[in-house]
C-alpha positions in Angstrom: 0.0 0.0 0.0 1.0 3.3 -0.7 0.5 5.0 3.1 2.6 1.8 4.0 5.8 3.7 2.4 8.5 5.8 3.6 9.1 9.0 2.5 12.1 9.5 -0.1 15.2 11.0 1.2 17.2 11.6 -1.8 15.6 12.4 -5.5 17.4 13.1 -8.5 17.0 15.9 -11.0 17.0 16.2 -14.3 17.6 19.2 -16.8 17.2 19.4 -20.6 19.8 21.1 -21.9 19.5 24.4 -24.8 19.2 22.2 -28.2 19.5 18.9 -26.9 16.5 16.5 -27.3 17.3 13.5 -24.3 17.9 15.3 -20.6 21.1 14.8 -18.5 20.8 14.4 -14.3 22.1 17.4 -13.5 22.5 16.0 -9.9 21.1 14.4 -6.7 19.8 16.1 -3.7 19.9 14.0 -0.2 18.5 14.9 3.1 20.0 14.0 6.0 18.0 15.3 9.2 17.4 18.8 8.7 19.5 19.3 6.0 19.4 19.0 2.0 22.4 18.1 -0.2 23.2 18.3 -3.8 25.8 17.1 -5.7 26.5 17.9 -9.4 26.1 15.0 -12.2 28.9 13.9 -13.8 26.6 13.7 -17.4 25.8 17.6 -16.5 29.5 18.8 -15.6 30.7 17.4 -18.7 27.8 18.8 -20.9 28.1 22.5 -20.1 
């Protein structure tokens, strides 16, 4: 069941990038506690 779930602590996030047709992940942001991390993808470091 879907109420039987935990909540997600990390997510990644994806950008399309200006006149590209697939997106990258332009990262991943984690929480831990209180706080929210994000760390740069590799695919989007080497794309811009």
């Amino acid at each position: 069941m879907i109420s039987d779930q935990q909540p997600a602590d990390s997510a990644y996030v994806w950008i399309w990038l200006p006149g590209q047709t697939e997106p990258v992940v332009a990262g991943r942001i984690v929480r831990r506690g209180q706080l929210h991390y994000f760390t740069y993808g590799r695919s989007y470091l080497l794309s811009v």
